[in-house]
C-alpha positions as a LaTeX table, in Angstrom:
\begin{tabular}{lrrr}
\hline
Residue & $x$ (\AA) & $y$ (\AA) & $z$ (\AA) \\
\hline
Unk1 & 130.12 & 125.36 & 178.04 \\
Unk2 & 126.68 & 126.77 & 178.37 \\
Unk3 & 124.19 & 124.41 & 179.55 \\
Unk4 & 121.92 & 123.75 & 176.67 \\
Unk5 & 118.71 & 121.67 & 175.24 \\
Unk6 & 118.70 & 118.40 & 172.84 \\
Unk7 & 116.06 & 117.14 & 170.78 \\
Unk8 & 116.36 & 114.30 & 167.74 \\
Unk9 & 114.02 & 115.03 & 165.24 \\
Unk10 & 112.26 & 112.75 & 163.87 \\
Unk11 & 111.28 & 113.41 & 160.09 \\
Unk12 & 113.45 & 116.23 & 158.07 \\
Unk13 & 109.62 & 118.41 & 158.68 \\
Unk14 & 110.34 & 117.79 & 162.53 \\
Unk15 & 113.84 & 119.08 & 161.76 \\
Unk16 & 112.95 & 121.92 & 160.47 \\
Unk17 & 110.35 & 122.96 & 163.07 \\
Unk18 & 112.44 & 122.17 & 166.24 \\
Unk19 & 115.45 & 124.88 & 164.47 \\
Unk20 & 113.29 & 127.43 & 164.10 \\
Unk21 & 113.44 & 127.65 & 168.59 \\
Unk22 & 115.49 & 130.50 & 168.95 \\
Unk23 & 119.27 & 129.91 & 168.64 \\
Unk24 & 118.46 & 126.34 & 167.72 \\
Unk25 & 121.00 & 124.92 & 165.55 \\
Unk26 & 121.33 & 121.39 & 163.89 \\
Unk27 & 124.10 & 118.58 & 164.73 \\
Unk28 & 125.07 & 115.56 & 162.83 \\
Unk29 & 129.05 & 114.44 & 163.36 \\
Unk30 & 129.61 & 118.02 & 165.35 \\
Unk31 & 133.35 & 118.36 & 164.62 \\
Unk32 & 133.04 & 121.98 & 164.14 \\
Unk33 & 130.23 & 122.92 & 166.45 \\
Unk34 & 130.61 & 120.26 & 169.57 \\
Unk35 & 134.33 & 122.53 & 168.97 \\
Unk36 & 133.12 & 125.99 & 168.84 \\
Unk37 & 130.57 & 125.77 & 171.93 \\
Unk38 & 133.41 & 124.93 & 173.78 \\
Unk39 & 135.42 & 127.95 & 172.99 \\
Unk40 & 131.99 & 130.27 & 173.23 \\
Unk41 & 132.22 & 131.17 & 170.26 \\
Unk42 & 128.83 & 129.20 & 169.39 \\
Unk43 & 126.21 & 129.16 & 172.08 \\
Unk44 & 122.73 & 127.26 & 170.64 \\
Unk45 & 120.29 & 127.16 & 173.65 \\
Unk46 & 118.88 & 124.00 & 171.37 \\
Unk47 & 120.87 & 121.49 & 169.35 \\
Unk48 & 118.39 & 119.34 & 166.76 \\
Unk49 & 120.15 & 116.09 & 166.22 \\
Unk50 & 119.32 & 114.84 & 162.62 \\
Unk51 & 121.60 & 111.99 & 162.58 \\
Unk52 & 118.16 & 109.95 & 162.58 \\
Unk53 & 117.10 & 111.44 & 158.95 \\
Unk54 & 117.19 & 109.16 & 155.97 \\
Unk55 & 119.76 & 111.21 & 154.30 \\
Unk56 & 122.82 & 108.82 & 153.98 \\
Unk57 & 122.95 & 107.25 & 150.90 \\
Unk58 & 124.86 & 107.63 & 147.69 \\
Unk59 & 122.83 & 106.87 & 144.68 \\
Unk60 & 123.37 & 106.69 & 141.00 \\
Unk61 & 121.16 & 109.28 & 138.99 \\
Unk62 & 119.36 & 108.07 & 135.31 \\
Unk63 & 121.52 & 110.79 & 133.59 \\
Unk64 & 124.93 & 109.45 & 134.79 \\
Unk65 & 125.22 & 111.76 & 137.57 \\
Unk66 & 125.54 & 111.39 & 141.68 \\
Unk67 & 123.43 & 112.16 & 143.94 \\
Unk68 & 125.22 & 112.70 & 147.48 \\
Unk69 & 122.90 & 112.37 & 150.89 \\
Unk70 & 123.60 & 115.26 & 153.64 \\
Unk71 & 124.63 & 113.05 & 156.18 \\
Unk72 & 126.88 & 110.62 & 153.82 \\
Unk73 & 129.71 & 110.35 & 155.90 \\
Unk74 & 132.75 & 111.72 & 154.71 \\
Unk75 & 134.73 & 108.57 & 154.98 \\
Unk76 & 131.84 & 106.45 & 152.80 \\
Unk77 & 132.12 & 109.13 & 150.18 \\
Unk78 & 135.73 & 109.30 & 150.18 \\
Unk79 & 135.92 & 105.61 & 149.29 \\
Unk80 & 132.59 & 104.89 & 147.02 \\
Unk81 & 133.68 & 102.90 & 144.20 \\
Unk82 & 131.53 & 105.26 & 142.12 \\
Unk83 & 133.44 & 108.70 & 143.17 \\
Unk84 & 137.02 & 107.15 & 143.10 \\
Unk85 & 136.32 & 105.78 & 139.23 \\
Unk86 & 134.37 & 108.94 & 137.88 \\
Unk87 & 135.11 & 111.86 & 140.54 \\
Unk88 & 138.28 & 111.23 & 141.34 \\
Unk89 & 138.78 & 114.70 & 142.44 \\
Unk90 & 136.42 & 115.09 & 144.96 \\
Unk91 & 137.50 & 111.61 & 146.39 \\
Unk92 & 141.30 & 113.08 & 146.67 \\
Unk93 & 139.82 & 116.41 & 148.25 \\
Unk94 & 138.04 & 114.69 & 150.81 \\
Unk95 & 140.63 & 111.97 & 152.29 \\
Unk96 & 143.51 & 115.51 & 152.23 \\
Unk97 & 141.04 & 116.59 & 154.73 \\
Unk98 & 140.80 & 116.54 & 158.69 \\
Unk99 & 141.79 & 112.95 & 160.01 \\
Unk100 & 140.45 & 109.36 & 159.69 \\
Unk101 & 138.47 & 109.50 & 162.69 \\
Unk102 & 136.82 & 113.04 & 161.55 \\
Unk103 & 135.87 & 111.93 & 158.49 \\
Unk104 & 134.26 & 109.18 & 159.68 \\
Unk105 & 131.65 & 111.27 & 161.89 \\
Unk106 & 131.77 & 114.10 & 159.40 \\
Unk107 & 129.07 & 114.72 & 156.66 \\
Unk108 & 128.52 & 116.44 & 153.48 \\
Unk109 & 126.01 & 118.80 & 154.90 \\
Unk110 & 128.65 & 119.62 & 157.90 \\
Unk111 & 131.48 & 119.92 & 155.94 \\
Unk112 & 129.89 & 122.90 & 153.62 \\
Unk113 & 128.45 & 124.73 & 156.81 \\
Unk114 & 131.96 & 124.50 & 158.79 \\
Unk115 & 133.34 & 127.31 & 159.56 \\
Unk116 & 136.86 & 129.24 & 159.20 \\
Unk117 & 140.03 & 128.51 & 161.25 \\
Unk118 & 140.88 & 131.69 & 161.70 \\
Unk119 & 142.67 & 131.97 & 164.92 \\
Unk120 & 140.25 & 135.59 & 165.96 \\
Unk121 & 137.22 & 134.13 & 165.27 \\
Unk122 & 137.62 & 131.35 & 167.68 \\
Unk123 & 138.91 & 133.28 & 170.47 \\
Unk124 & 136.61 & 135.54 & 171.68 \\
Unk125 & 138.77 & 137.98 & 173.31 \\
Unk126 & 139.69 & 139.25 & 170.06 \\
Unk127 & 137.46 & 141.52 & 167.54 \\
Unk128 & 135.70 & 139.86 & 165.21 \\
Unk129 & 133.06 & 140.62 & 162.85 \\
Unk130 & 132.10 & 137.11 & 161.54 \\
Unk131 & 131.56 & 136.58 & 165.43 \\
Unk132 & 130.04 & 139.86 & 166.53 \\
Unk133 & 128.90 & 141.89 & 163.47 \\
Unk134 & 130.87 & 145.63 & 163.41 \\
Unk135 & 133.38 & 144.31 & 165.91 \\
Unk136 & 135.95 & 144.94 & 163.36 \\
Unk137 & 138.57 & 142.39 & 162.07 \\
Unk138 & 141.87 & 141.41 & 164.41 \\
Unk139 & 143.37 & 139.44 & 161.79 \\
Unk140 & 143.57 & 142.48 & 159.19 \\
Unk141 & 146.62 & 144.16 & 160.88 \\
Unk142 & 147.37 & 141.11 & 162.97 \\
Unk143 & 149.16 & 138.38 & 162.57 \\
Unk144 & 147.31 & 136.82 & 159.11 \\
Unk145 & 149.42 & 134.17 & 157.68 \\
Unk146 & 146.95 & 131.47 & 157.24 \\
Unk147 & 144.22 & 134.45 & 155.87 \\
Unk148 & 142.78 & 135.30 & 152.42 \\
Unk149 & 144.61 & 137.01 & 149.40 \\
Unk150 & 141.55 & 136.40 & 147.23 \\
Unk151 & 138.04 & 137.31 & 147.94 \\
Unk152 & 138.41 & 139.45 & 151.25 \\
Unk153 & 137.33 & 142.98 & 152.24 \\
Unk154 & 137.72 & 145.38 & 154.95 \\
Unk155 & 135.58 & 143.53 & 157.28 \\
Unk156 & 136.98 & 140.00 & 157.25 \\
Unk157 & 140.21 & 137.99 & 155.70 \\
Unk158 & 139.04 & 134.56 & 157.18 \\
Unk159 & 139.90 & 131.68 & 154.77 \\
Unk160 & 137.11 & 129.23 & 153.75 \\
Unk161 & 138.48 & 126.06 & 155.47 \\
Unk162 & 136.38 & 123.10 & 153.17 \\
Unk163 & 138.66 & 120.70 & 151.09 \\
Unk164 & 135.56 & 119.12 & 149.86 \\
Unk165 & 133.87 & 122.05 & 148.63 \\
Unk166 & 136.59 & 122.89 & 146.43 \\
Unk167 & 136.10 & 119.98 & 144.65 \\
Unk168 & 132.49 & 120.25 & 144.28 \\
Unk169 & 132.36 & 123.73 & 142.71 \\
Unk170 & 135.01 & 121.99 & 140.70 \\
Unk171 & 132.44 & 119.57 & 139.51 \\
Unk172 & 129.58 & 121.56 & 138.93 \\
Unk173 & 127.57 & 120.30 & 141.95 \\
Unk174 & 124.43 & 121.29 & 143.08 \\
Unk175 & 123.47 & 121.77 & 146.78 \\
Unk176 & 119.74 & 121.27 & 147.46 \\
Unk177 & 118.14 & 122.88 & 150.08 \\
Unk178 & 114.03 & 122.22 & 151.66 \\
Unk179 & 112.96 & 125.10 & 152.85 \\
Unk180 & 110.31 & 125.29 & 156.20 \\
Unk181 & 107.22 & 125.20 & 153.29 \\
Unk182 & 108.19 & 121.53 & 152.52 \\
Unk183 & 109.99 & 123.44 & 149.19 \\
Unk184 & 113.23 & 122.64 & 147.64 \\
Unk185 & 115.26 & 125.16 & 146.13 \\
Unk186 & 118.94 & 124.35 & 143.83 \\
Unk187 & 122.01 & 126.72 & 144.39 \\
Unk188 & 125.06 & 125.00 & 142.46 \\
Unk189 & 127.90 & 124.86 & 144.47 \\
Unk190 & 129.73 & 127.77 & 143.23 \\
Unk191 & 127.19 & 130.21 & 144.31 \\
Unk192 & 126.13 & 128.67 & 147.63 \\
Unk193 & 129.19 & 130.17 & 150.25 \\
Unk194 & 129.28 & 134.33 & 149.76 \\
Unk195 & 131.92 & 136.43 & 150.03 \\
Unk196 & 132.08 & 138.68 & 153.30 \\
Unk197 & 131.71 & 141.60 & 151.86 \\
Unk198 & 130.01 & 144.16 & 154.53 \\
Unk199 & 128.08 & 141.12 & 156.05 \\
Unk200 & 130.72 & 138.32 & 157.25 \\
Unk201 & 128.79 & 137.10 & 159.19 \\
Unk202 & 126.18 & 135.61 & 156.49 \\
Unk203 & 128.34 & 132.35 & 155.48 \\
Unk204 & 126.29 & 131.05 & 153.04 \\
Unk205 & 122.62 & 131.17 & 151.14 \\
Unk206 & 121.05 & 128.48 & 153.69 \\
Unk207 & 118.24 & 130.76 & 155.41 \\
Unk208 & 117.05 & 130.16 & 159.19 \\
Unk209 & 114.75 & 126.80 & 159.21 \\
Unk210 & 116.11 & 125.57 & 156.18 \\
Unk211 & 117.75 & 122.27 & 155.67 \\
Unk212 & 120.61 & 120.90 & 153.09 \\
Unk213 & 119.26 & 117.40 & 151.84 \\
Unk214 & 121.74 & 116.20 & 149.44 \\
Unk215 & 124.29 & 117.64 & 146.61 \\
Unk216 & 124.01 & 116.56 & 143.11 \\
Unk217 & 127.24 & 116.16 & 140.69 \\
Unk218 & 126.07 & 115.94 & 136.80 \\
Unk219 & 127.49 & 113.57 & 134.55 \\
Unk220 & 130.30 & 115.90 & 132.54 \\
Unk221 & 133.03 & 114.67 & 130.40 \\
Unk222 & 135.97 & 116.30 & 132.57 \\
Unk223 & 134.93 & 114.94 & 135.94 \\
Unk224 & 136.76 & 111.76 & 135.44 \\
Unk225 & 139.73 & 113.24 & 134.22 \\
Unk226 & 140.82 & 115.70 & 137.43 \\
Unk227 & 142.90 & 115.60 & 140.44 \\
Unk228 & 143.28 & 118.36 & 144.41 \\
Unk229 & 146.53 & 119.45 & 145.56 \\
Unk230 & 146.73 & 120.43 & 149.00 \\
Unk231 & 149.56 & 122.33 & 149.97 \\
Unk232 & 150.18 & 122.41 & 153.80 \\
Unk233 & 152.16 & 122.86 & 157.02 \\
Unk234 & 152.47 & 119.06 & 157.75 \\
Unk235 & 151.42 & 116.11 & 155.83 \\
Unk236 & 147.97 & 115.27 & 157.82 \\
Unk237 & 145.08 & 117.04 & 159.64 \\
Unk238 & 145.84 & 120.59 & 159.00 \\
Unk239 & 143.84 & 123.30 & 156.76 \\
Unk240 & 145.17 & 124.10 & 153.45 \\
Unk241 & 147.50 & 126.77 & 152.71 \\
Unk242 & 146.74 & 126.51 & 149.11 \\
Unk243 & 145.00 & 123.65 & 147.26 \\
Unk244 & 144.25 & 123.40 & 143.85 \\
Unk245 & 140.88 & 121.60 & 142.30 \\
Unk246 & 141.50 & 120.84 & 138.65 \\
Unk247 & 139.05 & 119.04 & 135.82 \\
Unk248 & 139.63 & 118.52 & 132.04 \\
Unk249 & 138.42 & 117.70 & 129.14 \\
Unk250 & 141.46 & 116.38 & 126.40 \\
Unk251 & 140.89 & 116.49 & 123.16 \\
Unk252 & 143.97 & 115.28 & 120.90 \\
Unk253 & 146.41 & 117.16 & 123.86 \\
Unk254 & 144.04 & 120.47 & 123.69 \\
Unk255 & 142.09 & 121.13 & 126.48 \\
Unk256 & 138.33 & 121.22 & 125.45 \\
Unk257 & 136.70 & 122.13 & 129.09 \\
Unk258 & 138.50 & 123.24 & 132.19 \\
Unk259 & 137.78 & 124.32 & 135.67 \\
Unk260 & 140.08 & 125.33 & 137.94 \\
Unk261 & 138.84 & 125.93 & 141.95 \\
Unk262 & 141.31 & 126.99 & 144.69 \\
Unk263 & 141.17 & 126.78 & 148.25 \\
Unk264 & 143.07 & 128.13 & 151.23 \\
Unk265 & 143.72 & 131.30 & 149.83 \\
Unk266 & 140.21 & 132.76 & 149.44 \\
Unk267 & 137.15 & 133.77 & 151.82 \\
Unk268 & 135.25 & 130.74 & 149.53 \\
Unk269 & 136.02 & 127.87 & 147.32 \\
Unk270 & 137.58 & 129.90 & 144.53 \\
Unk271 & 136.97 & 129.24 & 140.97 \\
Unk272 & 138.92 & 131.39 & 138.31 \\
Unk273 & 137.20 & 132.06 & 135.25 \\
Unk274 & 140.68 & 133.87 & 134.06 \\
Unk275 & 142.78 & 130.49 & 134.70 \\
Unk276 & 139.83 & 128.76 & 132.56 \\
Unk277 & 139.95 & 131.21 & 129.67 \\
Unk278 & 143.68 & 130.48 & 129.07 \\
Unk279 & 143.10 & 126.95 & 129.69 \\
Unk280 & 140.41 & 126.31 & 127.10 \\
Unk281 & 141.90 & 125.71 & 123.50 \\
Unk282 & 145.41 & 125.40 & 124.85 \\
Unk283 & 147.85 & 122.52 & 124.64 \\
Unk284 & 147.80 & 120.29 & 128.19 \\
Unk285 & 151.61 & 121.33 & 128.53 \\
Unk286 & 153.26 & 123.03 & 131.33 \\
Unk287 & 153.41 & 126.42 & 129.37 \\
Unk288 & 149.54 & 126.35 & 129.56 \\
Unk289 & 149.92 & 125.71 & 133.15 \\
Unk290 & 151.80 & 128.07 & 133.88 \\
Unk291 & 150.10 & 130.80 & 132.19 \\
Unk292 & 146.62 & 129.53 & 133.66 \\
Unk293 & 148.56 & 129.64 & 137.04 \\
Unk294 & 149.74 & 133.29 & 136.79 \\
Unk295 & 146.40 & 134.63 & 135.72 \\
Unk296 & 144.33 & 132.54 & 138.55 \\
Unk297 & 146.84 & 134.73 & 141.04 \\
Unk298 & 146.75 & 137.93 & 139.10 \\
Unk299 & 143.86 & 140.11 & 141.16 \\
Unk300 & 145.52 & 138.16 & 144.56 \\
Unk301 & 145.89 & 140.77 & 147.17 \\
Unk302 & 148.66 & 140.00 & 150.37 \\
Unk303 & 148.86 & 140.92 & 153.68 \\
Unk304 & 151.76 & 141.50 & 155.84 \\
Unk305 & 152.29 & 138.36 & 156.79 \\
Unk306 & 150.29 & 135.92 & 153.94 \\
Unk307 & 152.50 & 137.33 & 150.71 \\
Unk308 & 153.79 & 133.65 & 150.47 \\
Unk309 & 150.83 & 131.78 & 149.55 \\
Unk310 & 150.41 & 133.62 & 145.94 \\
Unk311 & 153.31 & 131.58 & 145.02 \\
Unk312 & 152.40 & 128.58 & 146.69 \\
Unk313 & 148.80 & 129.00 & 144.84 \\
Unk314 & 150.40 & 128.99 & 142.09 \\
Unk315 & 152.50 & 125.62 & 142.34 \\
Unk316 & 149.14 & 123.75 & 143.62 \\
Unk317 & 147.63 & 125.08 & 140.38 \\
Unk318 & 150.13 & 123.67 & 138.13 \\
Unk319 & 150.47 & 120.55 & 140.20 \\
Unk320 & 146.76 & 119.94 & 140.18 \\
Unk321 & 146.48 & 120.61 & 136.20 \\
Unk322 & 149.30 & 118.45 & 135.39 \\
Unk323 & 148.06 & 115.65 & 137.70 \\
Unk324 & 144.50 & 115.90 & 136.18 \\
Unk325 & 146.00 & 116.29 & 132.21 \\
Unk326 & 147.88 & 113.00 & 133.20 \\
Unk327 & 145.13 & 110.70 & 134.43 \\
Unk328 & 143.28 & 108.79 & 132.59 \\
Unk329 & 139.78 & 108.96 & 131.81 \\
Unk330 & 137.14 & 106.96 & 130.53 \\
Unk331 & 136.83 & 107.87 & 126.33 \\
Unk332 & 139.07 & 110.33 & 126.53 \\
Unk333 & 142.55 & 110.24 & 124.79 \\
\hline
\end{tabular}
């Protein structure tokens, strides 16, 4: 490891100020980056600890909604009475995720800025362009079982590794984001990690100086009624292979609202318009399921060694709707 400087800011304005050193980069629980310095594949001359910031609270919003600090720990949120009664979802997607002890030194804001798994990105004697931009991509004609069938391009295949992020898009969250200005801009959750395209390298919308303060999930009437599946190699700490995040509205057995995310088999938290369309208006049934299933998989796009997982997608999916059509919700029938 690179020898390296340490500051802990004081105020989120001190934050941002101290980041803007160049190749400064912020810590909280460091379970990805503490990780990646080691392996070189990160190498901040300046780490800005903001484990001091007043950003760790969970608080009830007037409209019904959640508002979800950046450096809640992933534990607290997983067990908040609030987010097991009316987000179930996002409760489920967190605790599939990492280990006890992770989770307890992991935060929201961490846990959308991690970073992929995949094997060439965190070995440096392999190409890659997330790593080092027009490197080219190893795990295109390499070995690319745990990579992307949705969402990929020529330049990069890497899987977006976030359980909890799934969920969120799932729920229509919000991540809020103060800018170096003292500004705050919104970018809901489904818009705020970007596909790799010809820039893998740019993860997500958070700019240079800028800092996530806290996610917001609005009060809906399918939040309550939804349920992850995370399908895996073994039962604990490992990254999904496929995972499902599924929310419903019921009316009289029809579905009313739907959204259907998917993890572990795209380049980003993966939500399927297509799968919602034959969802809404459609008996809760395993027909429905299926059907949603098949067209949520339909544009998927295998490698030589990945082919598996469009199946497997589709067996999270209908687990994930029929767990979420069976559980009950508050006024719902």
């Amino acid at each position: 490891m690179l020898p390296f400087d340490y500051a802990k800011a004081k105020n989120e304005n001190d934050a941002m100020d101290r980041v803007r050193a160049p190749k400064a980069a912020f810590v909280a629980g460091g379970t990805t980056l503490i990780d990646l310095m080691k392996l070189n594949v990160m190498l901040p001359a300046m780490l800005v600890d903001i484990n001091g910031l007043p950003l760790d609270k969970i608080e009830s919003l007037p409209d019904g909604g959640l508002r979800i600090g950046a450096m809640v720990r992933n534990s607290d949120m997983a067990h908040h009475a609030e987010v097991i009664k009316r987000f179930p979802v996002l409760s489920q997607a967190v605790l599939a995720g990492a280990s006890p002890q992770l989770r307890n030194m992991a935060t929201t804001g961490g846990n959308l800025m991690q970073r992929t798994r995949c094997y060439y990105f965190r070995d440096t004697a392999y190409a890659c362009n997330k790593r080092q931009p027009g490197s080219g991509c190893a795990a295109i004609d390499g070995f690319n079982r745990i990579h992307a069938v949705l969402g990929g391009s020529d330049q990069c295949i890497a899987t977006h590794p976030s359980d909890m992020a799934v969920a969120l898009v799932a729920l229509d969250a919000v991540v809020h984001i103060k800018g170096s200005g003292g500004g705050e801009r919104k970018v809901a959750a489904a818009d705020f990690h970007l596909l790799p395209g010809k820039t893998p390298n740019k993860e997500t919308v958070v700019e240079p100086g800028e800092l996530i303060t806290y996610v917001t999930i609005p009060n809906s009437k399918f939040a309550a009624r939804s349920a992850y599946v995370k399908l895996r190699d073994r039962a604990s700490y490992e990254f999904a292979l496929a995972s499902a995040a599924a929310a419903l509205e019921l009316q009289d057995n029809k579905i009313h609202t739907a959204r259907l995310v998917l993890g572990g088999v795209a380049t980003k938290p993966w939500r399927s318009p297509e799968a919602e369309h034959v969802l809404t208006g459609a008996a809760a049934d395993e027909k429905t399921f299926h059907a949603a299933a098949e067209a949520a998989m339909k544009s998927a796009t295998p490698h030589k060694y990945n082919g598996f997982k469009i199946e497997l997608a589709k067996r999270a999916i209908m687990r994930a709707l029929a767990s979420a059509a069976q559980s009950k919700a508050e006024g719902q029938s």
